[in-house]
C-alpha positions as CSV (number, residue, x, y, z in Angstrom):
1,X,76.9,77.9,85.3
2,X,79.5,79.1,87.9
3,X,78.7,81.5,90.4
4,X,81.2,83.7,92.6
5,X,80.8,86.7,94.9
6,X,81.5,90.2,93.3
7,X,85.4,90.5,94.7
8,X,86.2,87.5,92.6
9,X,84.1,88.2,89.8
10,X,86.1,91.9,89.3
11,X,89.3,90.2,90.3
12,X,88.5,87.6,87.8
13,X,88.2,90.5,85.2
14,X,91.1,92.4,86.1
15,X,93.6,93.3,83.1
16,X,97.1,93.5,85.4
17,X,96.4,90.1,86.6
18,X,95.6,88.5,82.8
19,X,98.9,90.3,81.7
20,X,100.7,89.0,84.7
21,X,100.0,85.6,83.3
22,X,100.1,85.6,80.0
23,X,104.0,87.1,80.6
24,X,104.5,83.7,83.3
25,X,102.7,80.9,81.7
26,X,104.7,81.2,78.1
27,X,107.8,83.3,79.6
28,X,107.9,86.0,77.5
29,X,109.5,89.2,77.9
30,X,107.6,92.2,79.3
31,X,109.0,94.3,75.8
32,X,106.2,92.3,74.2
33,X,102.6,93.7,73.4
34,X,99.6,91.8,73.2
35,X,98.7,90.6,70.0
36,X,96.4,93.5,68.3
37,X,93.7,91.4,66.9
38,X,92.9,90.8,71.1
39,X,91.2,93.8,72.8
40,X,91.5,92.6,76.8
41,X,95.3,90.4,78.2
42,X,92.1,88.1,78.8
43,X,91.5,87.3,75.2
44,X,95.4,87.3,74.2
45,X,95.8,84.3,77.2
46,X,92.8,82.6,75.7
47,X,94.4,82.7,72.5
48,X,97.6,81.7,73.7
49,X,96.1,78.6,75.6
50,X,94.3,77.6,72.7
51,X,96.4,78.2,70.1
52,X,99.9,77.2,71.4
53,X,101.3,73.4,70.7
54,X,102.0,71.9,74.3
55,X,104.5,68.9,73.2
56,X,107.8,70.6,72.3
57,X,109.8,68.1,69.8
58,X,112.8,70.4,68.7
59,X,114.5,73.7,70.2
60,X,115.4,75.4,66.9
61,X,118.9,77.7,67.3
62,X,118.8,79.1,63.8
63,X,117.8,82.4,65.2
64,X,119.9,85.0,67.2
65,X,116.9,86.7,68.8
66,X,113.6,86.1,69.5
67,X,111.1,84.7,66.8
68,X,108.6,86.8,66.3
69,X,106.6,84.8,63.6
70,X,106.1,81.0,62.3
71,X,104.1,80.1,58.9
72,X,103.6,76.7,58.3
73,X,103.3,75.4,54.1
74,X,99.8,73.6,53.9
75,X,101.6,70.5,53.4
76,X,103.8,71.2,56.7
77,X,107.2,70.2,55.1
78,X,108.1,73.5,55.2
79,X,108.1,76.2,57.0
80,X,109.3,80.3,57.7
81,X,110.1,81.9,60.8
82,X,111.1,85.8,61.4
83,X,113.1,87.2,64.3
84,X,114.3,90.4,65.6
85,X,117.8,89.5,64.5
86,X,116.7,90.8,61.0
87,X,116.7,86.9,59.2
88,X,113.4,85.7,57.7
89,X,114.2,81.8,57.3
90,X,112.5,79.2,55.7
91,X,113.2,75.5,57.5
92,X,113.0,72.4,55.7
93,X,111.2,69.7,58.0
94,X,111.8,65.6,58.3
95,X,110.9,62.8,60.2
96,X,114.5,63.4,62.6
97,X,115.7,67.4,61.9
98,X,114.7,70.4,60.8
99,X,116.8,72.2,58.5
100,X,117.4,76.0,56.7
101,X,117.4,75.6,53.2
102,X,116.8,79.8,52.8
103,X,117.7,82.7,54.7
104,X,117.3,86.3,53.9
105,X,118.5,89.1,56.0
106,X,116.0,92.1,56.0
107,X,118.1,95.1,56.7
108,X,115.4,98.1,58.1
């Protein structure tokens, strides 16, 4: 068990600083909210770190905007991604390229 003086310990715990790095470590824009199923920036940079893939294989351009959402098919040939340009798009996935095979533009 690790043990550290009270400054550090508060410091440790303070919600500016988890923010601050959650927004740094992944680069994403200040416009975007903690997820809501995380009550502390604490808990939205563990989930983050733990949930993120760390080997990037592909940049996908399909999108206009940022992607807000991916969904993977249980067999993970295919999969759907949604962006703030309005397109919900469902890739296509093989050993060399991903590809869309549907698009839909959500107009709200």
């Amino acid at each position: 068990m690790w043990q550290v003086c009270h400054t550090w310990n508060r410091l440790s715990a303070d919600e500016f600083l988890w923010r601050d790095l959650v927004y740094r470590h992944w680069s994403i824009h200040r416009s975007v909210l903690r997820s809501h199923h995380c009550s502390s920036w604490r808990e939205e940079y563990e989930r983050l770190y733990d949930g993120c893939p760390v080997i990037e294989s592909e940049v996908l351009r399909s999108h206009t905007d940022q992607v807000l959402h991916v969904s993977f098919s249980h067999d993970g040939r295919l999969f759907a991604t949604t962006s703030k340009d309005g397109f919900i798009k469902v890739l296509g996935t093989s050993i060399s390229y991903c590809k869309v095979i549907y698009e839909m533009y959500l107009d709200v």
